[in-house]
C-alpha positions as CSV (number, residue, x, y, z in Angstrom):
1,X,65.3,106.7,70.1
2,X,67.5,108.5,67.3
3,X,69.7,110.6,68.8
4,X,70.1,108.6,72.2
5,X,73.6,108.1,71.2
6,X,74.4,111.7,71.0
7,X,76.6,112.6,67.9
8,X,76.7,109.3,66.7
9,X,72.8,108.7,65.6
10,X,72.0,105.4,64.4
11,X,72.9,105.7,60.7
12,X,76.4,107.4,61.3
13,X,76.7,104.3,63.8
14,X,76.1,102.2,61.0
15,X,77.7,104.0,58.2
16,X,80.9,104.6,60.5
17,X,81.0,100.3,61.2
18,X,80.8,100.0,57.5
19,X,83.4,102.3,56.6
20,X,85.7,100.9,59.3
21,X,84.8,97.4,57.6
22,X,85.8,98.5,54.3
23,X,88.6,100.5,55.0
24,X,90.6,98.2,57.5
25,X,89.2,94.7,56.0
26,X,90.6,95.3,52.9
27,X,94.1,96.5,54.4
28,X,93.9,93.3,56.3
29,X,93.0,91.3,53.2
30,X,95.3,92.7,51.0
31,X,98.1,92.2,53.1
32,X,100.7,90.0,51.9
33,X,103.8,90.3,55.0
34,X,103.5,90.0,58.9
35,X,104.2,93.6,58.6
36,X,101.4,94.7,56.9
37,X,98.8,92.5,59.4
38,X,100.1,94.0,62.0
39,X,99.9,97.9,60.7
40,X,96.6,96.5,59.7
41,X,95.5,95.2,63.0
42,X,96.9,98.5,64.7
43,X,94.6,101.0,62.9
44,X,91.6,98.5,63.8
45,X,92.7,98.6,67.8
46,X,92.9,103.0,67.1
47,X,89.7,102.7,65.6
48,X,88.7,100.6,68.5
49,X,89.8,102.6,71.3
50,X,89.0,105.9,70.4
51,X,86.4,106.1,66.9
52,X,84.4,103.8,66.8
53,X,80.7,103.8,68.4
54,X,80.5,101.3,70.7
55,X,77.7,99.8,69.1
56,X,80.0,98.2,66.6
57,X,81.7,96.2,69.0
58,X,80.2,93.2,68.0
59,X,81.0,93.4,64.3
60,X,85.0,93.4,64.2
61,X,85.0,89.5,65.1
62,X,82.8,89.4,61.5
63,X,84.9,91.6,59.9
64,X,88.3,89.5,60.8
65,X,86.0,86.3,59.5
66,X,85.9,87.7,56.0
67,X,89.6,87.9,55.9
68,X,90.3,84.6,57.5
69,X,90.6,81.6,55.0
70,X,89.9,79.1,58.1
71,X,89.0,79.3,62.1
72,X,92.8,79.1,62.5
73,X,93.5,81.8,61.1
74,X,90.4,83.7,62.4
75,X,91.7,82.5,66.2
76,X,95.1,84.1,65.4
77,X,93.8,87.3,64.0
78,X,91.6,87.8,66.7
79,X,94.2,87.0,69.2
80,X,96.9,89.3,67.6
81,X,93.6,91.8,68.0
82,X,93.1,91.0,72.1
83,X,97.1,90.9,72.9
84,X,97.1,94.5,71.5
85,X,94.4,95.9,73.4
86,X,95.9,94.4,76.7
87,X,93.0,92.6,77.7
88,X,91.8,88.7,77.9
89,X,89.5,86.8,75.3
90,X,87.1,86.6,78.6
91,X,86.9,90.0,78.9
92,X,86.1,90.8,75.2
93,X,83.4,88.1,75.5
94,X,81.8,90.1,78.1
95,X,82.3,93.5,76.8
96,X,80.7,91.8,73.3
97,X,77.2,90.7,75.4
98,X,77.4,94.2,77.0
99,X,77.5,96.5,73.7
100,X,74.4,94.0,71.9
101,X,72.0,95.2,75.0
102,X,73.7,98.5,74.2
103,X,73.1,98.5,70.5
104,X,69.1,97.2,70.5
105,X,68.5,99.9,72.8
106,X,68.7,101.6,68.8
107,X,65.7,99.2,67.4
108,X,63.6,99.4,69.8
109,X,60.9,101.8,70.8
110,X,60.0,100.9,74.1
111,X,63.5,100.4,75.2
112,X,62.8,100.5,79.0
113,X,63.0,97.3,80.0
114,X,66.6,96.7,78.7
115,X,67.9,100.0,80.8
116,X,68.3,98.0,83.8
117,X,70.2,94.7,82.0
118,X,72.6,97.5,80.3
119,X,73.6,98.9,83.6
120,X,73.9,95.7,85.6
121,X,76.1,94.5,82.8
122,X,78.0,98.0,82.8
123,X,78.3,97.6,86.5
124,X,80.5,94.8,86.4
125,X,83.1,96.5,84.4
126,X,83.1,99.3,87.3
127,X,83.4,96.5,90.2
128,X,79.6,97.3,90.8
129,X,76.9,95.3,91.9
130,X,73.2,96.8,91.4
131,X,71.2,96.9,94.3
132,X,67.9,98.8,93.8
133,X,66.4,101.4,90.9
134,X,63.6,102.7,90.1
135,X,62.1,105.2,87.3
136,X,61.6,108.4,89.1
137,X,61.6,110.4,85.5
138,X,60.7,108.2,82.7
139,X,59.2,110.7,80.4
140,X,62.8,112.7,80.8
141,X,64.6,109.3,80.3
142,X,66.0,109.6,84.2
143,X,66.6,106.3,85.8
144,X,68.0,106.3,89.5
145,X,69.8,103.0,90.6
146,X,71.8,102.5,93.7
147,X,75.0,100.3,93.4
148,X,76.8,98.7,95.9
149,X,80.5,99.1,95.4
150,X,82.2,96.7,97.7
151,X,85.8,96.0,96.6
152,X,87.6,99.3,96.6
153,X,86.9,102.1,99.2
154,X,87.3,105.3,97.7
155,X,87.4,108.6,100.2
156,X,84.7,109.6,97.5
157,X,82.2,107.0,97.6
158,X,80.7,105.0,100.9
159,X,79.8,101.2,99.8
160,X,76.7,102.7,97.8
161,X,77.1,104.4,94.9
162,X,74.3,106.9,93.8
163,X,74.0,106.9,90.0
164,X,71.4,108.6,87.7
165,X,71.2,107.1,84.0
166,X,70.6,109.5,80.9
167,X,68.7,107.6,78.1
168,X,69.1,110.9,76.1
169,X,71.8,112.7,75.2
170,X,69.9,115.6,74.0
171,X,69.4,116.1,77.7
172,X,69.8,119.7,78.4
173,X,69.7,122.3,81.5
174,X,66.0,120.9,82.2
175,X,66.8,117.3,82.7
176,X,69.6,118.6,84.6
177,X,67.8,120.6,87.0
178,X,65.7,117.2,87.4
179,X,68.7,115.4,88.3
180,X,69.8,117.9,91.4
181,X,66.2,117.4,92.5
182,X,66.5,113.7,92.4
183,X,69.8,114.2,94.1
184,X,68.3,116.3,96.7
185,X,65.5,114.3,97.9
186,X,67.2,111.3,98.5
187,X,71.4,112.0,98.7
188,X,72.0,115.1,100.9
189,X,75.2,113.0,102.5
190,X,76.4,111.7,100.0
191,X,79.9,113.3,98.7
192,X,79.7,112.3,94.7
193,X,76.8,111.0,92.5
194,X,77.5,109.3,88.9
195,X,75.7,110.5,85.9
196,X,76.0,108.1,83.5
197,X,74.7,109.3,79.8
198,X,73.7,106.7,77.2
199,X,75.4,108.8,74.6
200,X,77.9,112.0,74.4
201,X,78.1,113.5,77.7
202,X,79.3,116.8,77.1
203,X,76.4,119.2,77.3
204,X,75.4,117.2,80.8
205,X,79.4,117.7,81.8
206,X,79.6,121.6,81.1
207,X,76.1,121.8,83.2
208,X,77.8,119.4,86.2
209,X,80.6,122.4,86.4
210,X,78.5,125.0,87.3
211,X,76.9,123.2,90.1
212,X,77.5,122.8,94.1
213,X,76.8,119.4,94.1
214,X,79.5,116.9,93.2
215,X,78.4,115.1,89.9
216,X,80.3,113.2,87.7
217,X,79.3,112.5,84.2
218,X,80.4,109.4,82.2
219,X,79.4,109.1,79.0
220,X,80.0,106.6,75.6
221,X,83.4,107.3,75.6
222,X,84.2,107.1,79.2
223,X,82.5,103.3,79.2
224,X,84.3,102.0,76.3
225,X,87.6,103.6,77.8
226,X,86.8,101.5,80.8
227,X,85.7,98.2,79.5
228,X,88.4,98.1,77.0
229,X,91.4,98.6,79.7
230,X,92.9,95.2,81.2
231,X,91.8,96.8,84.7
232,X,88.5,98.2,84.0
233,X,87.7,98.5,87.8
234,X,90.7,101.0,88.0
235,X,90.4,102.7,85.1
236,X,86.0,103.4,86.2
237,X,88.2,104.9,89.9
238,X,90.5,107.1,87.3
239,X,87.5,108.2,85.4
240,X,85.5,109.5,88.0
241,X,88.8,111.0,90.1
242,X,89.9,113.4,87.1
243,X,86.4,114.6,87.1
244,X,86.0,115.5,91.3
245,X,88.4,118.2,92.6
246,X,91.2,117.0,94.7
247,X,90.0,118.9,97.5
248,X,87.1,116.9,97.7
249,X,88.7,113.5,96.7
250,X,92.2,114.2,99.3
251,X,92.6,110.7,101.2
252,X,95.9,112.8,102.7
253,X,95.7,113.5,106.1
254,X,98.4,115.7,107.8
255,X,96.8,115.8,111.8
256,X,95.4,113.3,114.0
257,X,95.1,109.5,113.8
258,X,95.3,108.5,110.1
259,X,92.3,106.5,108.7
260,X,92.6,102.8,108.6
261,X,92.5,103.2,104.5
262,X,95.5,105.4,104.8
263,X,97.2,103.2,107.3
264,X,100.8,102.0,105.9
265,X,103.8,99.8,107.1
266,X,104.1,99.0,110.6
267,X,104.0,95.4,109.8
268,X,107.1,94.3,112.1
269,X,105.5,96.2,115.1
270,X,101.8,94.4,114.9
271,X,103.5,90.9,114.3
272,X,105.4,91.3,117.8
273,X,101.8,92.8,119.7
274,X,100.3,89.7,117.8
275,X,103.1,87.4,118.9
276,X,103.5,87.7,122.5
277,X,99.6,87.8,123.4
278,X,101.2,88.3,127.2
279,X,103.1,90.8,127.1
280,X,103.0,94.7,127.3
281,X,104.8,97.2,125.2
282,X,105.8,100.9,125.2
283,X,106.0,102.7,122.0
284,X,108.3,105.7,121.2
285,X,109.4,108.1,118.2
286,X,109.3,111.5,117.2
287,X,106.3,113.3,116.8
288,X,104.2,112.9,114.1
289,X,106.1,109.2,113.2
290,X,102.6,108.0,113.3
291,X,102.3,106.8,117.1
292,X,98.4,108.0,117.5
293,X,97.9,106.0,113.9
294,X,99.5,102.6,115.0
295,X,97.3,102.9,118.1
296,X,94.2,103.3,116.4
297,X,95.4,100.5,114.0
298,X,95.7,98.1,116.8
299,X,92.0,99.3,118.5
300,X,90.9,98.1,115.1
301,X,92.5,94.6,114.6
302,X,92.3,93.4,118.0
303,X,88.5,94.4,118.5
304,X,87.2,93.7,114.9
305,X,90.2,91.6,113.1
306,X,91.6,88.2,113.4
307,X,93.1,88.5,116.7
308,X,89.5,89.9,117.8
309,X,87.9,88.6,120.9
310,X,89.9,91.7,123.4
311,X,87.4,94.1,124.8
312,X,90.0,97.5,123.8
313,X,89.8,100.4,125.8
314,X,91.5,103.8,124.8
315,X,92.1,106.7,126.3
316,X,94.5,110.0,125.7
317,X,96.6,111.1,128.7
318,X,97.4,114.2,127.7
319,X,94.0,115.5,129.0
320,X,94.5,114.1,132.6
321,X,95.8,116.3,135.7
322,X,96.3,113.5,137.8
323,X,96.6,109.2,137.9
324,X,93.5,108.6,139.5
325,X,91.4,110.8,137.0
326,X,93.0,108.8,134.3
327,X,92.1,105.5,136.0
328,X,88.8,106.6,136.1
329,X,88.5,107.1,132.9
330,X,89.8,103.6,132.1
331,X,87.3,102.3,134.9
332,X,84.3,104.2,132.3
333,X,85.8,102.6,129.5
334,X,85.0,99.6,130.8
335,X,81.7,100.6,132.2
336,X,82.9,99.3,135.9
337,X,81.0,101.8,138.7
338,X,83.3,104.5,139.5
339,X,81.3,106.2,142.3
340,X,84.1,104.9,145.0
341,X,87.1,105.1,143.1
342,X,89.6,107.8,145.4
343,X,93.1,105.9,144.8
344,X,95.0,104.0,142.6
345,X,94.4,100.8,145.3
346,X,91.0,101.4,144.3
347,X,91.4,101.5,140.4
348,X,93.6,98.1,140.9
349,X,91.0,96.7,143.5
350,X,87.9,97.0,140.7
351,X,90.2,96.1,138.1
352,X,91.0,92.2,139.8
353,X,86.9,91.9,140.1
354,X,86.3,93.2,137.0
355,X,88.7,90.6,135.9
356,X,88.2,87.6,137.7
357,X,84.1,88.1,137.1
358,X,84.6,88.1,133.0
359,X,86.2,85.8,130.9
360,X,87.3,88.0,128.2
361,X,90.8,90.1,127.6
362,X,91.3,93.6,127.9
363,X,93.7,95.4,126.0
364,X,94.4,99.0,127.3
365,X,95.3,101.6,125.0
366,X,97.4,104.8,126.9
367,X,98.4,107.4,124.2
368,X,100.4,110.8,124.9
369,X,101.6,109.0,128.1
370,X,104.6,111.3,128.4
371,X,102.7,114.4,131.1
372,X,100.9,110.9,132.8
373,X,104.8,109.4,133.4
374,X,105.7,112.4,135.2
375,X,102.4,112.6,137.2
376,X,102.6,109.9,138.4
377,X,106.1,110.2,139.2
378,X,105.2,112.7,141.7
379,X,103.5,109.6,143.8
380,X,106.2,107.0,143.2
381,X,104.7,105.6,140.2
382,X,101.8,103.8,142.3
383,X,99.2,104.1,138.7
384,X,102.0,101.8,136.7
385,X,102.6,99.7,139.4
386,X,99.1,98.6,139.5
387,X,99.6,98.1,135.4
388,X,102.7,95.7,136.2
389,X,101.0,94.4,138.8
390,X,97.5,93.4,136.6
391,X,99.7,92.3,133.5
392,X,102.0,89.9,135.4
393,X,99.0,88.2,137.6
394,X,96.3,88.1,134.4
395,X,98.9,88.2,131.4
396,X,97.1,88.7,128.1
397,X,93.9,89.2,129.9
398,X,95.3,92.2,130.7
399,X,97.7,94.0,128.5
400,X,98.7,97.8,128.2
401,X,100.0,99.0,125.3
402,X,101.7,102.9,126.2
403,X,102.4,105.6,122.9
404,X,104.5,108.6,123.8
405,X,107.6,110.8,123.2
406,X,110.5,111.6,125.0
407,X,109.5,110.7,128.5
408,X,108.7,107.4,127.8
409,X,111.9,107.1,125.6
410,X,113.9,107.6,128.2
411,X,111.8,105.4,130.9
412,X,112.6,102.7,127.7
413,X,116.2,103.4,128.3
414,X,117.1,103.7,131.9
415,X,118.0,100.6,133.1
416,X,116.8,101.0,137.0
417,X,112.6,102.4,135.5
418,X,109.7,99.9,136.2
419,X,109.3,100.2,132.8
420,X,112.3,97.7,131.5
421,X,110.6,95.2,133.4
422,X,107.1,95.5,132.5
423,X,106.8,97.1,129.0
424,X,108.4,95.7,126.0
425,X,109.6,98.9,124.2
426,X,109.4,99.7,120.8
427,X,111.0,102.1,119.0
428,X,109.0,103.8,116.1
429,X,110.7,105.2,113.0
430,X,110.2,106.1,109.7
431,X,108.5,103.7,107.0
432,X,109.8,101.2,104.9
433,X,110.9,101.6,102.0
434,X,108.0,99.3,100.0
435,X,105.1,100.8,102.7
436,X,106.5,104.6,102.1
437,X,106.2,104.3,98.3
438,X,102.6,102.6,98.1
439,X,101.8,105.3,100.8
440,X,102.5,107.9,97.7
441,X,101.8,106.0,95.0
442,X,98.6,104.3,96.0
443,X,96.4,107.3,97.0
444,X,97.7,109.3,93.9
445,X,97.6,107.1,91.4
446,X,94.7,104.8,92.1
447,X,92.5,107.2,94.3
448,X,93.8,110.4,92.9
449,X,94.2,109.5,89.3
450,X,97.5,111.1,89.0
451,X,100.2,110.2,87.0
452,X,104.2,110.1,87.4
453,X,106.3,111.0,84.4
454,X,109.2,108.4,85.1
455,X,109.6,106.5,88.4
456,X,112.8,107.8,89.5
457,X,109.9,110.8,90.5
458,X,109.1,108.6,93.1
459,X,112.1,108.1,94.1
460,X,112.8,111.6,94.9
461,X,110.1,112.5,97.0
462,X,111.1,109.2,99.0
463,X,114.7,110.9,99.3
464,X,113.1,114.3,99.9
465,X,110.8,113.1,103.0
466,X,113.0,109.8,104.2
467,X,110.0,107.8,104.3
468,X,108.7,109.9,107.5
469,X,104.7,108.8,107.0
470,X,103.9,112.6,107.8
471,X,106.1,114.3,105.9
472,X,105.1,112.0,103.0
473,X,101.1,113.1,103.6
474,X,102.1,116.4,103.8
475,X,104.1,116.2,100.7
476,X,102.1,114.6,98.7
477,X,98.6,116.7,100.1
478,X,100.5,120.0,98.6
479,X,101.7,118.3,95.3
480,X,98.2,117.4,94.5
481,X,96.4,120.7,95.2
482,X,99.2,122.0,93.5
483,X,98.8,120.2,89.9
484,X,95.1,120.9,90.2
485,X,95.7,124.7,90.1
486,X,97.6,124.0,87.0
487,X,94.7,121.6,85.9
488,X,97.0,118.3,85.3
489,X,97.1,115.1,86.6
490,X,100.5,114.1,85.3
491,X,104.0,114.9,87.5
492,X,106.9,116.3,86.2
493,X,110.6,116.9,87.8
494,X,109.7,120.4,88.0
495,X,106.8,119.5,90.0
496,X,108.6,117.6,92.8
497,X,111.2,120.5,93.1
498,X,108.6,123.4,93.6
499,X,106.6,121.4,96.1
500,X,109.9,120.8,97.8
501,X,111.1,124.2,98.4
502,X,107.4,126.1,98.7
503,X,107.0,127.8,101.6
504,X,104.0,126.1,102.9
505,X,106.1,122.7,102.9
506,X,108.4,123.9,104.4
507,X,106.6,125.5,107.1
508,X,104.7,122.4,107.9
509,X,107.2,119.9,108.3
């Protein structure tokens, strides 16, 4: 088992606890001013954070004991100690029962049994759960467990995790080329598997770069970097984002309907759908203000959410020549016989049986409704007639909810269309203020990993794109792919300004 821990072997473990013991005990007991304890209690949280093995974890509360004249002052030492490393006394409990399965894996041969404690435990400080492994490698020290990761969605990771564990850090090209086999028999979907090394990763990490598959090594280091910060669960999604290309990773979208993870704002404009379950509404804006993506929203929360219970049918009107192939189409949706359907009578006809024969709601979802308005036009508006005419006997058992542009702007507007009486309009513009910055800062910073020099940074791209929810994605997609050509994750002014005037913004927006 020497050598598991990579460069720190057992005895430079040990000799490197001592020699933090004697060097940074005896500061602390010499110290005679609150000046001194605290330079004293600094060097220990450096050593903490970034020297020591994390085998000697469970020491330093010892170490404070020797300088501690009674459990008061112990308790006040080893809070000053906590308070500097940002994190609770709960937390260092836990990371303390972690590190002792960690450090016996050193006395004991037949260590295999304690692997799967270890990782459970290690879990936990990713916002893991385990749910399966097995030992497809032992004599190569592979272990394969699959983690179920339920409380943040990542564009990276599904709600299983893949992860292989390392019980040897001498690992070299051979047990890597295990690893990809492992990979390949059982994960050829999934995006990003975790190699997590029981020991110095680095050898494993220079291998992972040269492949096609997507692996991400995490090693000593990386774990006590993550158990040690006051939001371990973050800090695991910032370890394994700086270690995945942002191509990969990009949760920006900058076409079609936006996923329901990238979904921001809009608040106002559910609350009123959600409020008056009778009515009908007709929603307008500028292309690319996010119409499609407030659609799909609403699909989602009123089939699957709290205001569930509506059979939601969909459909895009842009692809329709005429009213009556569009009312078929909604007739499909709904899986009523469409075999005699000629006219809109007919569509309003099956519609009233389908209707008085079920006792659910139906909420009807028309986006790109602008060419349909003028279609229909051409035949008196007989197609939204029938809509009026199904919404006002049924009410919310039958609700339309219409997405377009400039058509259905100005049918919104005109005082004499059908549409003032029957569709509540609703003007779309850009986001808030509060929903346009988590729409930057979220994905970058907790998805992406990327950090902002000062805040007024944000600021300025919320100035530079006006909160417009495209124009933002677009933004910040080219920003991102940008910093990883110059291989950083942390934005400067001079950033912001190039992505601003490059030609491939510009041309986009």
């Amino acid at each position: 088992m020497a050598g598991v821990f990579g460069r720190r072997n057992i005895e430079m473990a040990r000799l490197g606890t001592k020699s933090i013991a004697k060097r940074d005990v005896n500061r602390l007991s010499q110290a005679r001013s609150a000046k001194d304890i605290h330079q004293a209690l600094d060097r220990i949280v450096k050593v903490v954070r970034s020297d020591a093995s994390i085998v000697s974890f469970p020491k330093f509360r010892k170490f404070l004991g020797r300088v501690s004249d009674s459990e008061d002052s112990l308790k006040n030492l080893h809070s000053q100690l906590l308070d500097r490393l940002k994190i609770s006394l709960d937390q260092w409990t836990k990371i303390e029962a972690m590190t002792q399965k960690w450090a016996s894996l050193y006395d004991n041969p037949d260590f295999g049994h304690l692997v799967q404690p270890l990782v459970q435990d290690l879990s936990a400080f990713f916002g893991c759960k385990t749910r399966s492994f097995s030992v497809p490698l032992k004599d190569m020290g592979l272990w394969d467990f699959r983690l179920l990761f339920p409380d943040i969605h990542l564009n990276y990771f599904d709600d299983e995790i893949h992860m292989i564990v390392v019980t040897d850090s001498r690992a070299g090209p051979n047990e890597f080329a295990a690893v990809k086999d492992i990979i390949h028999k059982n994960d050829a979907t999934m995006k990003v598997t975790l190699l997590l090394v029981l020991g110095n990763g680095d050898q494993l990490r220079e291998l992972a770069k040269t492949s096609s598959i997507e692996i991400v090594v995490l090693d000593e280091d990386d774990c006590r970097e993550i158990m040690l910060s006051p939001n371990s669960k973050r800090m695991f999604c910032h370890r394994v984002a700086r270690r995945i290309s942002v191509q990969a990773l990009q949760p920006y979208q900058t076409q079609g309907k936006v996923r329901s993870r990238m979904f921001y704002g809009r608040h106002d404009e559910i609350k009123r759908l959600k409020s008056n379950l009778s009515n009908s509404f007709a929603i307008y804006g500028g292309r690319l203000i996010g119409k499609s993506s407030l659609l799909h929203q609403i699909d989602q929360e009123f089939e699957h959410g709290e205001t569930g219970g509506y059979r939601v049918c969909s459909i895009t009107a842009q692809a329709f020549t005429s009213s009556v192939e569009a009312c078929r189409a909604l007739l499909k949706e709904l899986d009523i016989p469409t075999a005699k359907h000629r006219s809109v009578l007919t569509f309003e006809r099956l519609m009233r049986d389908y209707l008085l024969s079920h006792t659910g709601r139906v909420l009807i979802l028309v986006d790109e409704v602008d060419d349909l308005i003028v279609l229909d036009g051409r035949d008196n508006y007989q197609m939204f007639e029938a809509f009026h005419n199904l919404n006002n006997d049924f009410g919310e058992r039958c609700r339309f909810v219409f997405a377009g542009y400039r058509d259905l702007a100005r049918q919104c507007m005109d005082s004499k269309s059908r549409f003032r009486n029957f569709a509540e309009p609703i003007r779309l513009g850009n986001l808030d203020p509060v929903s346009a910055r988590l729409l930057i800062e979220e994905p970058m910073c907790e998805e992406l990993g990327f950090r902002f020099e000062s805040d007024d940074l944000v600021e300025k791209i919320l100035e530079m794109t006006a909160g417009h929810p495209n124009y933002i994605q677009v933004f910040c997609k080219e920003l991102t792919e940008y910093l990883e050509r110059q291989q950083r994750r942390r934005v400067r002014e001079h950033d912001i300004e190039y992505t601003y005037h490059n030609a491939d913004f510009r041309d986009r927006v």
